[in-house]
C-alpha positions, -999 to +999 in steps of 0.1 A: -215-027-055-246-018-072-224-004-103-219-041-114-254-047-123-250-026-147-222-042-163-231-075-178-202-095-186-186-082-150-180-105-127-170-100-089-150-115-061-159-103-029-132-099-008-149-095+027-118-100+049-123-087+071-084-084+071-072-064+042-036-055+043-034-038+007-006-019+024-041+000+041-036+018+076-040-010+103-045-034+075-081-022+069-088-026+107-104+005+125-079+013+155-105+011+181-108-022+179-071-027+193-088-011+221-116-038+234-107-058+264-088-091+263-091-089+222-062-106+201-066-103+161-066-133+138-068-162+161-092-182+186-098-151+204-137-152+215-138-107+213-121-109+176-145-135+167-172-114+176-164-089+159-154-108+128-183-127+123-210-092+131-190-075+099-189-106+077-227-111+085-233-071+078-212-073+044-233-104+033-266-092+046-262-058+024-251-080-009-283-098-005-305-073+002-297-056-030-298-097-049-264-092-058-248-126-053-251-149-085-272-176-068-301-145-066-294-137-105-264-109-091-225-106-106-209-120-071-193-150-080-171-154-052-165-143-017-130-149+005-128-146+041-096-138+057-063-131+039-032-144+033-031-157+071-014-188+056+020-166+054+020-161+092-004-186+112+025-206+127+032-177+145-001-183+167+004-222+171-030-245+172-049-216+177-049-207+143-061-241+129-091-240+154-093-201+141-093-208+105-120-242+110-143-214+130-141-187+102-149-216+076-179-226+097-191-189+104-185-181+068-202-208+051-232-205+073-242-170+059-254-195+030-242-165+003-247-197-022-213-189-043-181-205-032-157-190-004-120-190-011-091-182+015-062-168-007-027-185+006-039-209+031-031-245+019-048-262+046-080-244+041-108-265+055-135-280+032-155-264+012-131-237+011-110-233-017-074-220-012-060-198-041-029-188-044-015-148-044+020-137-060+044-129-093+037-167-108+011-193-096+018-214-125+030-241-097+004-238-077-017-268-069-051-265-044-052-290-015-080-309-035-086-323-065-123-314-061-111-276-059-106-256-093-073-238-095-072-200-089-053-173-086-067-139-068-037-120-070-016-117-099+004-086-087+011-062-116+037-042-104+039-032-065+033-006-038+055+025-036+067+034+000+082+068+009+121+072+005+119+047-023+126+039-059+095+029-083+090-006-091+077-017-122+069-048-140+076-058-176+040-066-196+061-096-212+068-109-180+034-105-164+022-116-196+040-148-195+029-153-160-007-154-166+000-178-199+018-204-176-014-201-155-035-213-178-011-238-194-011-258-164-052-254-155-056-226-139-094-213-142-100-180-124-067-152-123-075-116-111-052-086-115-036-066-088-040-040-096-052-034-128-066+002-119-040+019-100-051+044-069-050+070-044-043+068-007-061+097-003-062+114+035-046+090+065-051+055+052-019+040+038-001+019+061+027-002+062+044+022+075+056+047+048+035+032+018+032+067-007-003+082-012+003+072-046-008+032-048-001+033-091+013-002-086+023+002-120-010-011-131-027-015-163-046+014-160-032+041-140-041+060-112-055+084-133-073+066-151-052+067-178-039+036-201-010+025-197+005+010-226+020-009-236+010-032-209-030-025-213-028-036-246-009-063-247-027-077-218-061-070-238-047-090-268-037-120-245-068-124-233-087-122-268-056-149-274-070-172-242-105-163-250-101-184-281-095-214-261-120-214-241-141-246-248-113-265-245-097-249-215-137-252-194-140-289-207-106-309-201-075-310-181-040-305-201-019-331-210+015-317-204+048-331-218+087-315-220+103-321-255+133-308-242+153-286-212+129-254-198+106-260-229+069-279-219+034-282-240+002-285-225-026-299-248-063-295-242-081-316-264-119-325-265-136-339-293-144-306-313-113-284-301-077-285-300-056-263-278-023-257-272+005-238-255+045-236-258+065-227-231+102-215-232+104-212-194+141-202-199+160-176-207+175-184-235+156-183-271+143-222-281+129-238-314+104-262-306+087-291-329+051-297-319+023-319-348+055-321-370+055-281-368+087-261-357+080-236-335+104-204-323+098-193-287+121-167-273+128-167-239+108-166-209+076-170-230+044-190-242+028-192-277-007-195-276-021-223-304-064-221-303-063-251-332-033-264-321-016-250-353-014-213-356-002-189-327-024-163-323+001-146-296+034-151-281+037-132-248+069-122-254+062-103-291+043-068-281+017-050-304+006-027-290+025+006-289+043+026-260+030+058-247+041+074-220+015+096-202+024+134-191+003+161-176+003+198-196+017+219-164-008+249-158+006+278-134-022+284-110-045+310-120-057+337-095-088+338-078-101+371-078-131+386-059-160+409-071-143+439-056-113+431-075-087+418-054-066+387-055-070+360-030-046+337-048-020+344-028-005+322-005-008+330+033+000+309+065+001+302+102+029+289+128+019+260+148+035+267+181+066+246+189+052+235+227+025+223+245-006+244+235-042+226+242-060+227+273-061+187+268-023+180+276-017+156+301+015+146+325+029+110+329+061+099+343+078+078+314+076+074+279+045+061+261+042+044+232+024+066+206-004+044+194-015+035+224-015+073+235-031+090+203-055+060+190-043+074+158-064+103+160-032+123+145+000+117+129+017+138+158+025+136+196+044+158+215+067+146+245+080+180+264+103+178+297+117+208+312+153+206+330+178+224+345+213+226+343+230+243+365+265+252+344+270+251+306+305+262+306+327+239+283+297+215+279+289+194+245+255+178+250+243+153+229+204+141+226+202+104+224+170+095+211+156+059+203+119+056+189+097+029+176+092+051+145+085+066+125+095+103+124+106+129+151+120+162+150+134+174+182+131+211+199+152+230+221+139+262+239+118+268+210+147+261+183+148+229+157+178+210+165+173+177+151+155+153+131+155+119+130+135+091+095+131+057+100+126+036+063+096+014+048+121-016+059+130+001+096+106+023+108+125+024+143+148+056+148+181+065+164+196+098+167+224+120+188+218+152+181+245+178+192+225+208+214+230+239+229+216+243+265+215+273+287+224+277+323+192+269+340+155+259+328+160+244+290+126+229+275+126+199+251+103+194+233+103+165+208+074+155+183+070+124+172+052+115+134+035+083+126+034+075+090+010+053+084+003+020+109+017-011+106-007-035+082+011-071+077+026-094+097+017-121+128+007-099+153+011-067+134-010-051+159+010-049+184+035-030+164+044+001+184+055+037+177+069+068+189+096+075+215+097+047+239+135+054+250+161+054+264+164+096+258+194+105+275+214+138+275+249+133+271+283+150+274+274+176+299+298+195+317+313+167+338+309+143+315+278+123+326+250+116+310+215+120+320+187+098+317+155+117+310+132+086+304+115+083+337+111+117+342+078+135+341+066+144+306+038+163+294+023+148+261+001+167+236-020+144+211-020+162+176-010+197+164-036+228+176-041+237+144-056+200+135-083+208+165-088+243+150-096+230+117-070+251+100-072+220+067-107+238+060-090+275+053-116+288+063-111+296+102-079+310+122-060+342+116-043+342+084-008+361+078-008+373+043+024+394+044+049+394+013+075+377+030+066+337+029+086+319+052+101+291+044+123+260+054+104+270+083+089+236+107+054+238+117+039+261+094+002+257+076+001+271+042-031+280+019-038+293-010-065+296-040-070+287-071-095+282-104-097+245-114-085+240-151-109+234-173-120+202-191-128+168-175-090+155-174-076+142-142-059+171-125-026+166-103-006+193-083+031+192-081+049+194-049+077+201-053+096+228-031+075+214-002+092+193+026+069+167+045+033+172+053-002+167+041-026+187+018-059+194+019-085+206-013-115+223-003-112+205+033-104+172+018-076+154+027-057+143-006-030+126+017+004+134+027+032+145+008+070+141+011+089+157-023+124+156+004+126+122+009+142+108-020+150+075-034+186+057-029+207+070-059+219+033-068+195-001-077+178+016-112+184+003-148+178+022-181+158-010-192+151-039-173+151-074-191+118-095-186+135-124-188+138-146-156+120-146-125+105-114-110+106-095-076+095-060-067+135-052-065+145-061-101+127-031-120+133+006-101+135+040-119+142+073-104+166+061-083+179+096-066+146+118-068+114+119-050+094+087-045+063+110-051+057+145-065+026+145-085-006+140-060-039+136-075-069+162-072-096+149-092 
């Protein structure tokens, strides 16, 4: 935070929480605290509370000890506490009206001096203001006349999840919604996101959010300008800058000349302001002060004199560019004595249970509870017999919670099973072979990111929880194996060896790579290009897994699980009502390839 004092002209809203979601593991919420007795999140829960109210105080005792609020001459204009709980508190009954009163009371009490908000929560308590989050808040009212009208999400694109097609929004169309905003009195509208980002290491959540969070923002997550939109956007808001004594001093007087077409006039003594609103789809001529007025559809002209339009949201400037990376082949590492070490080398992790800390249970247990998230992986292995094979057909039934598994027999992959960002839960029947007499199973289960939205998203299991069942065995009958005595292994060895450094365990190096192989760790060197560009490696050619740079965790990867080959358009028309579903490209190819360095 200290960054901003730096920046004069930059305001900030402090978003305590301490709830994120932001499609963040756990929604921003470290796992352990799933873990303290008799706690339930988000709701008159005396543990939570606790622990709610000793981060909020923390977060506002730092802020003041560095005199960054604005009532101690800081750029903190704003703080929020909780988020979005509006879109789920019936869920928890009166608790969460006695819930919300107690975080308005704990929150106000830290005396930060600037105004808290609650973002989607209509019957936030006084002095809270409630703001609204979402595509359009152009019909949002606050539950006071005494509260300003605000808007702390105005969601630019959205979130990319794993085995999905890329959203994106239309700069006319989020153009027009921020227009509308301010047409009917909005006063305060933040972008999200306007800098696009990196999930780097194990912190997207959802489940199966990408580790790319571009959200087709203004700037993307490169850093790089994204135009037209950044442009566009930049010359709307010189456009509403323009207004701005009229639009701080005076509520709009707001007519309709005719059907989907409105005017809203702010007028004060020394200023005149006006904006004309085509809130159809359909191109309009308006007549406004005897003037006529074109509007195409699904847009607003901005008037500062109530004359001359200065910008129509719907009539870009600025020009297209689309941003590409210049593809390097990576360059060889070599040492003083001459040799390359640029080649790549690897290590099996073994399919079975091998760490000292394994542990049996009779049963199946759920994965979060058994891990604490301490890995993406669990291992459930059983051991049966069977006494004849002969004309036999076994089938694996399988049922997990999510999000991932891959299923072993004697050693041998014989199945996998992906849930989906809209069902992480997984069902498979996977035709095996079994020998007569001991046969090991061994299945691993992946996590892929924890759940991070919803009323009590929490509680949201994962891994195999059953019924596993072998089927089609000699006599016919099937087997139930979930009650039998498992032994569990929490994470991979090599994740307890530190193989993600590189620089520990033994190495192969041999010419013959193997690949399509499950299990294996990979490594290899390289130089760094040169220059001070953002630098991103293509993975293509890999399946799923998760890379690491010089021991740091740039997140996971997943170039094989591509995007539904229908729902994409060549272009996508702005006009009408958005929703994250409207605007996809690369429909059949990789939700991700490109993951960024630095």
């Amino acid at each position: 935070m200290r960054f901003s004092r730096g920046l004069p002209g930059l305001y900030v809203h402090l978003r305590i929480g301490p709830y994120a979601c932001a499609e963040w593991n756990y929604g921003g919420f470290p796992l352990w605290l799933h873990f303290i007795p008799g706690i339930k999140f988000r709701t008159d829960n005396e543990p939570f509370k606790a622990e709610m109210k000793r981060f909020t105080a923390k977060i506002v005792d730092l802020m003041k000890q560095e005199n960054l609020y604005a009532s101690q001459g800081g750029p903190i204009i704003l703080s929020q506490i909780e988020n979005e709980y509006g879109n789920i508190d019936k869920s928890y009954g009166p608790a969460a009206k006695t819930y919300i009163n107690w975080a308005t009371s704990m929150a106000t009490s830290l005396d930060t001096g600037v105004p808290w908000v609650m973002c989607q929560q209509a019957n936030a308590p006084d002095p809270i203001i409630n703001t609204c989050n979402g595509f359009y808040c152009d019909q949002f009212t606050p539950n006071s006349n005494q509260k300003p009208k605000m808007w702390t999400e105005n969601w630019t694109g959205c979130f990319l999840a794993f085995g999905g097609a890329v959203p994106y929004r239309p700069v006319e169309d989020l153009a027009f919604a921020v227009a509308r905003f301010f047409q009917r009195g909005g006063t305060f509208q933040n972008y999200y996101m306007y800098h696009g980002g990196t999930n780097f290491g194990r912190t997207t959540g959802r489940p199966f959010i990408s580790t790319s969070y571009d959200y087709d923002a203004p700037i993307d997550e490169y850093g790089i300008i994204r135009q037209p939109k950044w442009g566009h956007l930049k010359d709307l808001h010189k456009a509403i800058k323009l207004c701005e004594e009229a639009l701080i001093a005076t509520d709009p007087t707001i007519s309709s000349p005719g059907p989907n077409l409105e005017t809203s006039v702010y007028k004060t003594g020394s200023a005149c302001v006006a904006f004309l609103a085509n809130t159809g789809t359909n191109d309009a001529t308006v007549t406004f002060n005897g003037n006529s007025y074109h509007l195409p559809g699904w847009s607003v002209s901005i008037l500062p004199d109530c004359k001359s339009v200065v910008l129509n949201t719907a009539k870009i400037n600025s020009a297209s560019t689309i941003s590409s990376f210049a593809t390097e082949s990576v360059k060889e590492e070599v040492d003083s004595l001459g040799s390359s070490s640029s080649g790549w080398s690897w290590i099996s992790e073994p399919v079975d249970i091998s760490k000292d800390d394994a542990f049996t249970k009779s049963g199946l247990l759920e994965q979060i509870n058994t891990t604490a998230d301490r890995s993406d992986y669990l291992w459930y292995s059983l051991c049966i017999d069977v006494e004849d094979t002969a004309g036999a057909q076994p089938v694996l039934h399988i049922e997990s919670l999510g999000h991932a598994l891959h299923a072993f027999i004697n050693g041998k992959l014989a199945g996998s099973g992906v849930g989906n960002s809209g069902n992480a839960k997984v069902k498979v029947d996977i035709p095996i072979t079994l020998v007569s007499g001991k046969n090991k199973i061994d299945l691993l289960s992946l996590t892929v990111g924890l759940q991070n939205y919803g009323a009590f998203y929490d509680l949201v299991g994962a891994g195999i929880t059953g019924p596993v069942t072998l089927k089609g065995l000699r006599n016919g009958s099937t087997v139930d194996l979930s009650s039998q005595q498992w032994t569990y292994q929490i994470g991979l060895q090599g994740e307890d060896l530190g193989l993600s450094s590189g620089s520990v365990g033994q190495w192969n190096s041999q010419s013959n790579l193997p690949t399509n192989q499950p299990l294996t760790w990979y490594k290899t060197n390289f130089i760094a290009p040169s220059g001070s560009n953002p630098v991103a490696i293509d993975f293509t050619g890999l399946g799923k897994g998760e890379a690491w740079v010089n021991g740091q965790s740039i997140g996971r990867y997943w170039p094989t699980y591509v995007a539904p080959t229908s729902g994409c358009t060549d272009s996508c028309n702005y006009r009408g009502s958005y929703s994250s579903s409207k605007c996809l490209k690369n429909c059949g190819k990789p939700s991700q390839i490109s993951f960024l360095l630095f």
